[in-house]
C-alpha positions in Angstrom: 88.9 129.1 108.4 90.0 132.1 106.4 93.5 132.8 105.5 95.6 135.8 103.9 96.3 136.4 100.5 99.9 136.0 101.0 99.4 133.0 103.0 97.6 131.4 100.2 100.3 132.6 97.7 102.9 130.7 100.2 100.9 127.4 99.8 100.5 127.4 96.2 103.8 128.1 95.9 105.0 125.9 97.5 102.6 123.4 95.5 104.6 124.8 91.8 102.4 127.2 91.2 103.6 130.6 89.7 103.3 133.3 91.9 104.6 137.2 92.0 107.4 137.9 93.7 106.8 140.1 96.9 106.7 140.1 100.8 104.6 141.1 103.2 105.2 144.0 105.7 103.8 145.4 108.5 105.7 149.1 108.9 105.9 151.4 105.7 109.6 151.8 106.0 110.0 147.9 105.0 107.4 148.2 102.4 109.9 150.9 100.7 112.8 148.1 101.5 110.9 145.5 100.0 110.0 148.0 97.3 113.9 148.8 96.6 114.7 145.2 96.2 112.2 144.1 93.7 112.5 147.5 91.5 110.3 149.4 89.2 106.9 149.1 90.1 105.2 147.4 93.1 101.6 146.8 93.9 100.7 147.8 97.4 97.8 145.2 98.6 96.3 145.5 101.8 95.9 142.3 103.6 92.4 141.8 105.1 89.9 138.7 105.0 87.3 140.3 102.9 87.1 140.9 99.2 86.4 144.1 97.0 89.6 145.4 98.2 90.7 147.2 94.9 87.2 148.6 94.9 88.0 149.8 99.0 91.5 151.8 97.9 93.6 148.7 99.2 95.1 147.7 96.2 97.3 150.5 94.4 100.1 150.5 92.0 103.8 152.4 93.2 105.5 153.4 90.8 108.6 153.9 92.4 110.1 153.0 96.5 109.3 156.5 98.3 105.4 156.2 96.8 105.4 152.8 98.1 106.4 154.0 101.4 103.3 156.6 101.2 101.0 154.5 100.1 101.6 151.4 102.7 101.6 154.2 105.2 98.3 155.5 104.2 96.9 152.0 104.5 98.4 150.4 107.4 96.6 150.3 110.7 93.6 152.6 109.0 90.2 150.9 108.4 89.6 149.9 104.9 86.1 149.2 104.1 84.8 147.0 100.9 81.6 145.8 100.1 82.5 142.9 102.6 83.5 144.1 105.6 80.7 146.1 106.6 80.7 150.2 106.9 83.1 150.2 109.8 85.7 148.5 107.9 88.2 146.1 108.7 91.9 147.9 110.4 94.8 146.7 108.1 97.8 145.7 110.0 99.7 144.0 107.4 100.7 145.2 103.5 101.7 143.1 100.5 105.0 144.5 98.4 104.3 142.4 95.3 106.0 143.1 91.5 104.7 144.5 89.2 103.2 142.2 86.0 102.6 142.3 82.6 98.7 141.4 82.1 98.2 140.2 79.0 94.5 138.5 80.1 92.7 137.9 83.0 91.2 134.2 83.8 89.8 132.2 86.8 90.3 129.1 88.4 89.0 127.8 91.3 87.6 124.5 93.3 84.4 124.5 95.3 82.7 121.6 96.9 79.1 120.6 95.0 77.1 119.4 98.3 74.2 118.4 95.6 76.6 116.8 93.5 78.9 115.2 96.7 82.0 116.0 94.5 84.8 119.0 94.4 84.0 120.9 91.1 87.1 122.5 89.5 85.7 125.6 87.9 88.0 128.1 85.2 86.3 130.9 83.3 87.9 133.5 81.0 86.1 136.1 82.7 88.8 136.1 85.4 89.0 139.5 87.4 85.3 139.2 88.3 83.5 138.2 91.1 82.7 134.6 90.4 79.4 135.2 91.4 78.4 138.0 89.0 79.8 135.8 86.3 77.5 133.5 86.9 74.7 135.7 87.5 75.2 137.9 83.8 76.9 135.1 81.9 76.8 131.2 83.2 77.8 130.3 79.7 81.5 131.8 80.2 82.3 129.1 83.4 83.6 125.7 82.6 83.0 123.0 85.2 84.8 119.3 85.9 83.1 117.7 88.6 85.3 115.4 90.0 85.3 112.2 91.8 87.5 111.6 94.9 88.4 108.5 94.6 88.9 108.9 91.5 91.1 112.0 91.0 92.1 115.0 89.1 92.5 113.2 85.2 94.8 114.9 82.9 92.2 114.8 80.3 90.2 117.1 82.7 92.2 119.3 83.1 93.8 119.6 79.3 89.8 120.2 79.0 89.8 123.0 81.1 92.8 124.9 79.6 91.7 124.7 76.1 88.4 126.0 77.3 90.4 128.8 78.1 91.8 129.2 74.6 95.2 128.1 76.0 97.5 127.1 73.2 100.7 125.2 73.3 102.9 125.6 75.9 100.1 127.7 77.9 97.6 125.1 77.6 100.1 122.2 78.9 101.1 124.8 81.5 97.3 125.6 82.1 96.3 121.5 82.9 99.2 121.3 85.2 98.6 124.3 87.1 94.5 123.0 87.9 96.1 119.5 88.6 98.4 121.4 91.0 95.2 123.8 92.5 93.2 120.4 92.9 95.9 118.6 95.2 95.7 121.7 97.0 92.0 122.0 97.7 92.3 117.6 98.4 95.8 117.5 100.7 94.8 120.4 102.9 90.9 119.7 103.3 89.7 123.0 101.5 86.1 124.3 101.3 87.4 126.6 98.8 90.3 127.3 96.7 90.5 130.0 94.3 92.9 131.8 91.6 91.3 135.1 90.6 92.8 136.7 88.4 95.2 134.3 86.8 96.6 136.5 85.0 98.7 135.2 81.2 102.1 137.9 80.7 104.5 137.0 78.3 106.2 134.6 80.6 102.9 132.2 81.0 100.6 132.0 83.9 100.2 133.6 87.2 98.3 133.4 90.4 97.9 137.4 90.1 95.4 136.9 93.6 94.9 133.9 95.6 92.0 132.7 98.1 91.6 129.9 100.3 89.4 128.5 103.1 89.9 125.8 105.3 87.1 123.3 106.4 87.0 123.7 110.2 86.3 120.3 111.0 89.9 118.8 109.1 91.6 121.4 111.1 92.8 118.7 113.7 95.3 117.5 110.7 96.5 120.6 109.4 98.7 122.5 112.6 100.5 124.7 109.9 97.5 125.6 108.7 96.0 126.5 111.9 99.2 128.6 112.6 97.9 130.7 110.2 94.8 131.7 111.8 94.9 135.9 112.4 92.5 136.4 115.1 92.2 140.0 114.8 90.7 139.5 111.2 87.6 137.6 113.3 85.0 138.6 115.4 86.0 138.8 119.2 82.7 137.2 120.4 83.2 134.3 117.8 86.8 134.1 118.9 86.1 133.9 122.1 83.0 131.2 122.1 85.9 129.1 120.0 87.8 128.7 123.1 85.4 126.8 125.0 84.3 124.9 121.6 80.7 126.6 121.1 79.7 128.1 117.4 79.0 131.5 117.5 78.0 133.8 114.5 76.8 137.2 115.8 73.8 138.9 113.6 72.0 141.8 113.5 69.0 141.1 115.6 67.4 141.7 119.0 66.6 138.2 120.1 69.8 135.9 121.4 69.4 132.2 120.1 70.9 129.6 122.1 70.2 126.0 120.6 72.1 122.4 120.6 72.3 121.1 117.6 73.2 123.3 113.8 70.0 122.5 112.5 67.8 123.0 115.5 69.7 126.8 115.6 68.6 127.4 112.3 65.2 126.2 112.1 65.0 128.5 115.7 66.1 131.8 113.6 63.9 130.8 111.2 61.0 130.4 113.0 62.0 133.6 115.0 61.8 135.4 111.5 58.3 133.9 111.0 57.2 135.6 114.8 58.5 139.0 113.4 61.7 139.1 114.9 64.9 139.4 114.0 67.5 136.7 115.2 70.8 138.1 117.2 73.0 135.0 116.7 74.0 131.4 115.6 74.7 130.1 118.9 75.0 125.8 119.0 76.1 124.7 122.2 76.4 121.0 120.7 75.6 117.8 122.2 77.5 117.1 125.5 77.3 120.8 126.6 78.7 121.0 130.4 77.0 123.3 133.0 80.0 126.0 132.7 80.0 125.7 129.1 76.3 126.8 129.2 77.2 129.7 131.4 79.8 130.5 129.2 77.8 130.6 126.5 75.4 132.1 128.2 78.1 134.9 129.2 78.9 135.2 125.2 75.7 135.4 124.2 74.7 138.8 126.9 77.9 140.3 125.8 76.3 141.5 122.9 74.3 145.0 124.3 71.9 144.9 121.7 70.3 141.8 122.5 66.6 142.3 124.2 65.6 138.7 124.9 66.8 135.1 124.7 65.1 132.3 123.8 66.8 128.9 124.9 65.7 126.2 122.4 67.1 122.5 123.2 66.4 118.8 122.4 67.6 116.5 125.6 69.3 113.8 123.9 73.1 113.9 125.1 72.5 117.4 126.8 70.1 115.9 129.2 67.4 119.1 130.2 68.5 118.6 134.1 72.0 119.5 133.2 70.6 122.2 131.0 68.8 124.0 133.5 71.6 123.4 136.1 73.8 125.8 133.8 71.0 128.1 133.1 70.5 128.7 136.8 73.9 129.1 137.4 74.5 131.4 134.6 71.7 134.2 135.6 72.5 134.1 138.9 76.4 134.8 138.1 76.2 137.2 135.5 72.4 138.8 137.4 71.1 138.4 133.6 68.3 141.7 133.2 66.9 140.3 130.0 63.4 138.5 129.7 64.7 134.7 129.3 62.0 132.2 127.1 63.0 128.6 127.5 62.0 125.6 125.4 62.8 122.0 126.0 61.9 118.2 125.6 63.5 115.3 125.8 65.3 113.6 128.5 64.4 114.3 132.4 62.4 117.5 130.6 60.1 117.2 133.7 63.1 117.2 136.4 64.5 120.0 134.2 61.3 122.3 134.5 60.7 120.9 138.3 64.5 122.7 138.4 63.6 126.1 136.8 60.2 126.4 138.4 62.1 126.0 141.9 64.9 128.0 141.1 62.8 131.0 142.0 64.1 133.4 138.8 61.8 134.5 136.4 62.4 132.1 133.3 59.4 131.9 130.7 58.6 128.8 129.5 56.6 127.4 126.5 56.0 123.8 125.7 56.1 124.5 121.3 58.9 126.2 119.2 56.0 128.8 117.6 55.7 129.9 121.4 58.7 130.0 122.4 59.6 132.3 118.8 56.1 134.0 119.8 57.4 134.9 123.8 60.7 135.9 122.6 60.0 138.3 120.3 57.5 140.0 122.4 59.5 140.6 124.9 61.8 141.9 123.3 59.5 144.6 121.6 58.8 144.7 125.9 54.9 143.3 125.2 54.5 141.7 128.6 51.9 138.5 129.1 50.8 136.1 131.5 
């Protein structure tokens, strides 16, 4: 889960570390009030989940309360499109009022989880302002990394370590190791997948979190109800919204071909093996384990919801979703919604033969195939419309 900038700000804050004063507004006549009451000049930043935003025209200096006021009104409820949303953009219905800094230098700091490693990895380069990933890309060298151990914890040594890496001195560098400690209970207290301070920015007062980001693991959710307050709905797909309510994982892609699978790794060996047939995967579409008949139709509803899709291939393992109950929802499902689209189905596992007996009586037209290659194979010919006995 993805959250705002100045959400992020409001949690690091409220964990000691320094952040700009400013507010957030939604109308352009409070971003001049807000404006007004910080004085001099303001940084207008639109607030949208994607990155590049600067690069989009979302993030410009005002130098006074009225140009505020124009610029938050140029920006709000407009698309603003960055390398990450996409060309259509994402609409921005909310605007940062933020002071105005002294930069002095620009640093990173961030926290990632290492799956190879099985450990959080505190990460601080002084090539801050910069996508992490092109740092690494150009110059690896110029990123410092603590792996560190959970049960172990955030030493001070570690992060001392980090700051002087920074060229921190003095007061900065004891300010430095406390604000990493500070990041890293962050990233451990509210179950982060990612936590990251780009730029932190040094002025003549010390450090700053000039630009915060942080994700949420999805799966810790269940502890964190603040945290889940803060979900903004509009800044996510409504199909993926949507499958959330009746607990199905949805991505939508760019394909022809609708995937629905039971299981995350069965999904993505399907895509790939979709890819390897010459076609081009629609969606992510796991209907997990215990799957009920109406959450199959309902994913099944999700799925058709997207026009572009020209064939679906059905791809399950009958372990806890036993195939019976499968093809009960499947029936269902394209008899309520009258589905138009060629459907490939391929299953094993428990009562498969009771589940096939089921489709084969069921009188609709479902192709079946007894491999995943063809399965991949029947799908993607029909939906290039190549029909076959």
């Amino acid at each position: 889960m993805k959250i705002h900038e100045y959400q992020a700000k409001e949690i690091l804050a409220a964990y000691g570390v320094p952040v700009p004063k400013g507010e957030v507004v939604t109308a352009a006549s409070d971003a001049k009030r807000v404006a007004s009451r910080l004085g001099g000049t303001v940084v207008v930043k639109a607030q949208i989940h994607a990155g590049g935003r600067g690069k989009g025209g979302g993030v410009k200096l005002a130098r006074s309360a009225e140009e505020a006021e124009r610029i938050a009104s140029a920006i709000l409820g407009k698309p603003l499109v960055t390398p990450q949303t996409g060309p259509e953009g994402t609409i921005v219905r909310q605007v940062l009022i933020e002071e105005g800094v002294d930069i002095r230098r620009e640093l990173y700091a961030g926290i990632v989880l290492d799956r190879k490693a099985s450990m959080p990895v505190v990460m601080a380069s002084e090539a801050g302002g910069m996508e992490i990933e092109e740092v690494a890309a150009r110059s690896p060298e110029k990123i410092l990394k603590v792996a560190v151990d959970p049960a172990v914890g955030f030493s001070a040594f570690a992060g001392r370590k980090l700051a002087y890496g920074l060229a921190l001195d003095g007061g900065l560098a004891a300010q430095g190791a406390d604000l990493f400690s500070k990041l890293y209970r962050v990233f451990q207290e509210k179950d982060c997948s990612l936590a990251e301070i780009n730029p932190l920015v040094q002025t003549g007062g010390g450090l700053l979190a000039l630009d915060a980001k942080i994700t949420f693991d999805d799966n810790a959710l269940f502890r964190h109800q603040e945290i889940v307050a803060l979900r903004d709905l509009h800044e996510e797909a409504p199909l993926e919204v949507e499958a959330s309510r009746f607990r199905l994982s949805y991505i939508k892609l760019d394909g022809n071909v609708g995937c629905m699978v039971n299981g995350a790794g069965l999904a993505m060996a399907t895509m790939d093996i979709i890819k390897l047939a010459g076609g081009e995967p629609a969606n992510f579409l796991d209907v997990g384990g215990g799957a009920s008949a109406e959450q199959i139709e309902n994913a099944f509803r999700i799925l058709l919801a997207d026009k572009g899709i020209r064939a679906v291939l059905i791809n399950i393992f009958g372990g806890i979703l036993r195939c019976d109950r499968l093809a009960e929802g499947l029936i269902q499902a394209v008899k309520t919604l009258q589905v138009k689209v060629p459907v490939v189905i391929r299953m094993e596992g428990t009562n498969v033969e009771l589940g096939r007996q089921m489709l084969d009586e069921s009188g609709l037209n479902f192709l079946t195939a007894s491999t995943m290659g063809d399965a991949a194979t029947r799908a993607v010919e029909a939906a290039k419309g190549v029909h076959r006995s």
